[in-house]
N, C-alpha and C positions, 0 to 999 in steps of 0.2 A: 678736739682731741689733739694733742701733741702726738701722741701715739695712738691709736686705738691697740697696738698690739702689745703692750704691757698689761693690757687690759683682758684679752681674748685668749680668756685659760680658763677650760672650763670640764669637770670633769664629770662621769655619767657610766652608769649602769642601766641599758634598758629594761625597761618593763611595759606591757600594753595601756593602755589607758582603758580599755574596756571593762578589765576586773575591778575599778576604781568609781567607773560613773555612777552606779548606785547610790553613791555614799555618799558625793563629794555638791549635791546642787546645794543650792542658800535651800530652796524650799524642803530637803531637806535636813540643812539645819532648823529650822524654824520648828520642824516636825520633831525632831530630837529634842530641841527646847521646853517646847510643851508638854512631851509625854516626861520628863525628868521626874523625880520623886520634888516635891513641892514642900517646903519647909515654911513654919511661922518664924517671924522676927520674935525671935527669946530675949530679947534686951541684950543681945550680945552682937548684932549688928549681920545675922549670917546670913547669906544670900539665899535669895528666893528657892532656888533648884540647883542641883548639883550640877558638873562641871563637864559641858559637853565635848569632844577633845576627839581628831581628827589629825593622823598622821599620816609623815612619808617619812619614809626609810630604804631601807636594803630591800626590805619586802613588802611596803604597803606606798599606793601614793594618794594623798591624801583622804585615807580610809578614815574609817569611824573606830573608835576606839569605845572602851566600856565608860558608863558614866562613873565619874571621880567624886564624891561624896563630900564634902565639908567637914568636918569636925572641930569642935573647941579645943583652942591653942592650951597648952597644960604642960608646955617648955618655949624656953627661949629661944628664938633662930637662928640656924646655925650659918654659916658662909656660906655653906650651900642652897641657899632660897634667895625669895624675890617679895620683899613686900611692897603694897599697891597702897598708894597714898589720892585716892578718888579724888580727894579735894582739889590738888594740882592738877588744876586743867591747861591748857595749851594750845596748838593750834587746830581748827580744824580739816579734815578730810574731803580734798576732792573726788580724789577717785585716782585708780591703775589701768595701764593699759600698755601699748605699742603705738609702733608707726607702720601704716598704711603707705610705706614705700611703693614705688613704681615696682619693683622687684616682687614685693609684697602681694601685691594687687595682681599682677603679671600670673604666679604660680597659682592664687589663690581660685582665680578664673580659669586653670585648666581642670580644677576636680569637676566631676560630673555634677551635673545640677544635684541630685538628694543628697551626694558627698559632702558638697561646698556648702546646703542649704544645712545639716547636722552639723557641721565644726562651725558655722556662725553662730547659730543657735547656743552649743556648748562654748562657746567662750564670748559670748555677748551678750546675751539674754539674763537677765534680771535673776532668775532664779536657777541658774546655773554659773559660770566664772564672772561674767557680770562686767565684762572690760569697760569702764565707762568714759575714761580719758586718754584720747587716741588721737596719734600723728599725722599731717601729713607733710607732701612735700609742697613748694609751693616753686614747680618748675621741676628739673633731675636733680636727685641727686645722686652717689657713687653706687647704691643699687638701683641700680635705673636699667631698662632695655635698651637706652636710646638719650644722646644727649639732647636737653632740650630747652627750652625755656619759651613761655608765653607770646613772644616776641620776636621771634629770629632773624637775623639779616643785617642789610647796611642801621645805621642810624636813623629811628624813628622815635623820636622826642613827644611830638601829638600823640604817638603807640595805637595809628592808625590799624596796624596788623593786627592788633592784640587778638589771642585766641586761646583758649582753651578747650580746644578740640580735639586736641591731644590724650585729654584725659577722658574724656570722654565714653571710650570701645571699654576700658575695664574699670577707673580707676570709679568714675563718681558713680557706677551702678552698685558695686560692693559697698561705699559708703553710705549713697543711699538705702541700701537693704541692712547696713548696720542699725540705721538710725533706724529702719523700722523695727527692729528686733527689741532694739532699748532707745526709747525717745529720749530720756536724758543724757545719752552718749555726749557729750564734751568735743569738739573738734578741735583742735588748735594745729597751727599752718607756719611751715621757716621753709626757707629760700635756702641751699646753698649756694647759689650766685645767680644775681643781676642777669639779665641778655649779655651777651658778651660784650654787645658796643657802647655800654656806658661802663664798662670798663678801661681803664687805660691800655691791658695787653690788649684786647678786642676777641677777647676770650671767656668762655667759661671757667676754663681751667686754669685756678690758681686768679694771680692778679690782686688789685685792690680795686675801690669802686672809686670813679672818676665827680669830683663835685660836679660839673657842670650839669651833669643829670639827676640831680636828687630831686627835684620837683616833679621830675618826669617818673622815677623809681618811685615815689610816694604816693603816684596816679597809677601806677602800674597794681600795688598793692589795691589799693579801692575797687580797680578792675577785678582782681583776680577774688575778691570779698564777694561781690558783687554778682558776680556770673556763678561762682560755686553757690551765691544763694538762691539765684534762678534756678540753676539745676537742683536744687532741692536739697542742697548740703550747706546750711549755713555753718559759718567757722565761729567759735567765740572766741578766740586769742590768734595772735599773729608773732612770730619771734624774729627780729630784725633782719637777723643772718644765723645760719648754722655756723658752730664754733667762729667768730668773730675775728679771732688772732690767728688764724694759719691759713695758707695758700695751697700747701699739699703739695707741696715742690712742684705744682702742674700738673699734676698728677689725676686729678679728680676736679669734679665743682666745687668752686670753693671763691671765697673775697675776704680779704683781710679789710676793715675797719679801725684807722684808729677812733682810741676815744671822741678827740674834737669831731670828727666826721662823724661818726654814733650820733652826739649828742646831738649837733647841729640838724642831724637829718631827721632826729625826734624833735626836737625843740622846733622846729621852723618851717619842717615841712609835713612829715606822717601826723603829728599830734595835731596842727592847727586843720589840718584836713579832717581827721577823721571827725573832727569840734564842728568842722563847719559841714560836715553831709550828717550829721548825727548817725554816725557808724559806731554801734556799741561795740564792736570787737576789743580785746583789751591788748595793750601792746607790752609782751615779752621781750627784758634783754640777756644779751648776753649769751647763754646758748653754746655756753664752755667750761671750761673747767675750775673746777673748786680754786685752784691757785688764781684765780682772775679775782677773788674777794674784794681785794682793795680800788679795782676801776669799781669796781657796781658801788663802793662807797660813795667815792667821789664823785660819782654820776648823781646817786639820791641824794647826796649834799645840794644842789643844786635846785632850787624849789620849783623851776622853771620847768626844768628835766619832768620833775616826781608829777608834775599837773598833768602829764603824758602818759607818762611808763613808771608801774610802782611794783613791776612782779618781776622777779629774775629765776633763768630757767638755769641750771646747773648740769655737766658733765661730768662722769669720776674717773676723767685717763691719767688727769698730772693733779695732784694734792690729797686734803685727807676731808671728809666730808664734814668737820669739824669748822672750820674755816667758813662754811655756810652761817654758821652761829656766829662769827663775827658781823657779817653780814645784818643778822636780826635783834644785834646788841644794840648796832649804831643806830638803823631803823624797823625796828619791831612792827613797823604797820605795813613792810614789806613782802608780797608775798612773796616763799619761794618753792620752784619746781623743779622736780629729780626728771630732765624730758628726754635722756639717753643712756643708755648701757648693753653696750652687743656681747654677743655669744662670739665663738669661732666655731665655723662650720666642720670644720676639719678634728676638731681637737678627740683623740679618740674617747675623753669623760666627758663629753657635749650631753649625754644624758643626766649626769644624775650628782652634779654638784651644786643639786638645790641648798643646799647649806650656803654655797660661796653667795648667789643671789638675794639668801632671805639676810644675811649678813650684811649686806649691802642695802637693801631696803630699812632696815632695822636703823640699821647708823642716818639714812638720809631723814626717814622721818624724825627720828633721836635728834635731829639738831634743823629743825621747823619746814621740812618739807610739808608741801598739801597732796604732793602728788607724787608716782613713781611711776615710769615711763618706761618699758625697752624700747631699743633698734627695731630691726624689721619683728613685721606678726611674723616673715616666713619667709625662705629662700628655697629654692631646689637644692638637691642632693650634695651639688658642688655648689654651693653659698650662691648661685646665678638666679637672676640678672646681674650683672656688676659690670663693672665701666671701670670702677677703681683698684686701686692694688691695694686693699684691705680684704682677710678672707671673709667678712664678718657674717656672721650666721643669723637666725631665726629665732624668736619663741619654737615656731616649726622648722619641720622639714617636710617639704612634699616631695615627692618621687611622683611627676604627671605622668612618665607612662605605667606605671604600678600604680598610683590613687594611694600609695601608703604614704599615713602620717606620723611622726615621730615628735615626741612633743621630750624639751628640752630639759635639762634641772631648773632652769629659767621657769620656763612654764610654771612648774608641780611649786614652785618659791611667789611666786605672782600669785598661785587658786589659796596660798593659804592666806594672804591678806582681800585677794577681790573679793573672794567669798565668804567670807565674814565681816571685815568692815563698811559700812554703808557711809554715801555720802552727807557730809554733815557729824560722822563722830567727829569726837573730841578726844585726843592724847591726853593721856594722864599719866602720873609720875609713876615710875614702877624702880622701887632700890634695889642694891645686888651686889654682894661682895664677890658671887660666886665667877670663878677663872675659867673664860672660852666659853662665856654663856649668855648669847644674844635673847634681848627683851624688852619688849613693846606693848603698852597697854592702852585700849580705846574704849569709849563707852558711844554707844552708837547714838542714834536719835530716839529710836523708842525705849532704851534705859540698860538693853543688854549690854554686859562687860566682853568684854574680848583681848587676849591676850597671846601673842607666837613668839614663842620660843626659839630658840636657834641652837642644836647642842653636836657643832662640827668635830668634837670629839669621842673616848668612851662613854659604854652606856652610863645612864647615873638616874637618881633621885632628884626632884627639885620639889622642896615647898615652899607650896605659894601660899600668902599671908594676905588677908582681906580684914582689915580690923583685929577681932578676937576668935577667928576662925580658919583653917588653913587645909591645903589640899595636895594629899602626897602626887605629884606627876610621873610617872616615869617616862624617862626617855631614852631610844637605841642610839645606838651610836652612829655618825651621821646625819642627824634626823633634826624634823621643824614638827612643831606638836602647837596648831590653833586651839584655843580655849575658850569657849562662851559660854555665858551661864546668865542668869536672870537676879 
């Protein structure tokens, strides 16, 4: 982040999540799917069952709405619709989720056990929010209880100390009990900064990272792979450094990297290591902002580099998420990930500017994300644990001495893509002349269509076009409206 605070504006209407749970698990959309009125293929190409459709608004967060019918097109579309071009396919879908910050893990461990064992369950579990691609830290970072890293003290090169004991009391039991919830959960692991002393300040805070220890930092990583796999949380990705280019005036953990040091430290040391212990973890760079487009070029230019690191993970505090698609011009066989974007705890619409979030996800996948990621799952009331001068907030908010949970516009923007798109859809092209009108279409793995809308202004109509068949939607104002149908 150059800033995270251009970024942490977020505005919100509460409402309980309780009047909502009914509605809103996969299993049942699945049930809603089925029971649809079921239609023959008339030679006109009309889909199997009408159009199952699930909102949040002013008054519903992601409720069920009535099912939306099909009918034969019998005018031409106006600017205000969307039609779906199936054939353009594109990239596929890993999965949404958070970061499992120390902050995160810290609050998450004061709910009482049936509290804490229900809110994993409803935002992990398969057949409820379904989070399957999730953060962690790999050492502190600025929501953190406690500055730390695997390693602390004078200069230890062998990394005789090494320990991960730290995480231990709260962090790897919540993950572990992630992974029990949904076995396919995704782990992927970034450092804000190095041990202080292979730093040149001899700091965590701020600084850049010092050559003479990059073969000792690339054993450091193996360790820390290694031991989280003992304790029963394998990681499948790793990202070099969090945000890459900024120090955070001292402020916080943090290591500036330039490119040649990046590269060199992939190219020579993490890559031929993880080659020679046959460690599948896959290695993430970058791990900043959209405006960084043109280094991640020049890095995959490099064929040497790409035999190492071919995924880049992406920030949105400085550029436009468009710039990412530069990125997948130059190489298309690069993957890329959306692996940050915070709330402000403070902000008094911290509830209910699901609009601004699902807008942001819409654009990141729109231009070849696989993934979409928030900041922390969760902070306390006052955005705490923090260490750093960022307020940055939660998916949640706990209050440990109330046990209340407050779930964000973040949140209720995340249930309308986790819980509908499964791992493995496919993007597909969706057109749109229509102004102020976010839109994303996917077809899953077993053939279902799914499609969320985005309508951060007045209420309106939108018809959606499938061939020679079309379906009135309405939409309130402020609102994101998910769509599947068979």
């Amino acid at each position: 982040m150059s800033s995270r605070r251009n970024f942490l504006k977020l505005s919100a209407m509460t409402m309980g999540a309780a009047s909502a749970r009914a509605s809103f698990s996969s299993s049942v959309i699945s049930a809603k799917l089925k029971s649809a009125n079921t239609t023959s293929d008339n030679g006109a190409g009309r889909p199997a069952s009408e159009v199952a459709v699930w909102y949040t608004n002013g008054k519903q967060r992601f409720a069920a709405g009535q099912p939306i019918p099909w009918r034969p097109v019998t005018k031409a579309p106006s600017p205000d619709s969307i039609q779906l071009v199936v054939g353009n396919k594109f990239q596929d879908i890993l999965g949404f989720g958070g970061c499992f910050s120390d902050a995160a893990c810290y609050v998450i461990n004061q709910l009482r056990p049936p509290v804490r064992e229900q809110l994993l369950h409803e935002m992990f579990h398969p057949s409820e929010m379904g989070l399957n691609v999730n953060r962690t830290c790999i050492g502190s970072a600025d929501s953190a209880a406690t500055l730390y890293s695997y390693d602390d003290g004078d200069a230890d090169p062998e990394l005789k100390r090494f320990s991960i004991d730290h995480d231990r009391e709260y962090i790897l039991p919540i993950l572990r009990r992630v992974r029990e919830i949904n076995p396919d959960v995704f782990y992927f692991s970034s450092p804000w900064s190095p041990p202080g002393w292979m730093k040149w300040n001899k700091s965590m805070l701020g600084g850049s990272m010092s050559r003479q220890y990059l073969s000792s930092y690339a054993q450091y990583f193996l360790k820390f792979l290694q031991a989280y796999a003992a304790a029963g949380v394998p990681v499948q990705a790793i990202t070099t450094q969090n945000e890459i280019d900024t120090d955070q005036h001292g402020q916080m953990p943090a290591c500036t990297w330039s490119q040649e040091c990046d590269s060199e430290f992939i190219i020579d040391h993490l890559g031929p290591l993880f080659e020679k212990t046959n460690t599948p973890t896959k290695i993430w760079i970058l791990d900043h902002n959209y405006v960084y487009w043109g280094r991640v070029i020049s890095q995959l230019d490099d064929p040497d580099f790409r035999r190492y690191a071919n995924s880049v993970a992406f920030h949105p505090y400085v550029g436009e998420p468009a710039m990412m698609s530069k990125v997948h011009a130059a190489h298309p066989e690069a993957e890329l990930h959306f692996t940050e974007g915070s709330t402000d705890y403070n902000d008094p619409h911290y509830q209910d500017d699901w609009t601004k979030w699902a807008t942001t996800y819409t654009a990141v996948l729109n231009n070849w994300c696989r993934s979409a990621v928030a900041w922390n799952m969760a902070t306390d009331e006052h955005g705490k644990p923090n260490i750093g001068p960022y307020p940055c907030g939660g998916i949640l908010i706990i209050n440990p001495h109330t046990q209340e949970i407050i779930r964000s516009g973040q949140y209720w923007a995340l249930a309308h893509f986790s819980r509908a798109i499964r791992r493995g859809a496919r993007r597909f092209e969706s057109q749109s002349q229509a102004a102020n009108l976010g839109h994303i279409a996917f077809e899953n793995p077993g053939g279902d269509k799914v499609v969320v809308l985005t309508n951060p202004g007045a209420a309106r109509t939108i018809e959606l076009y499938q061939g020679l068949n079309s379906a009135a939607i309405p939409l309130e104002e402020n609102s994101i409206a998910t769509l599947v149908w068979k």
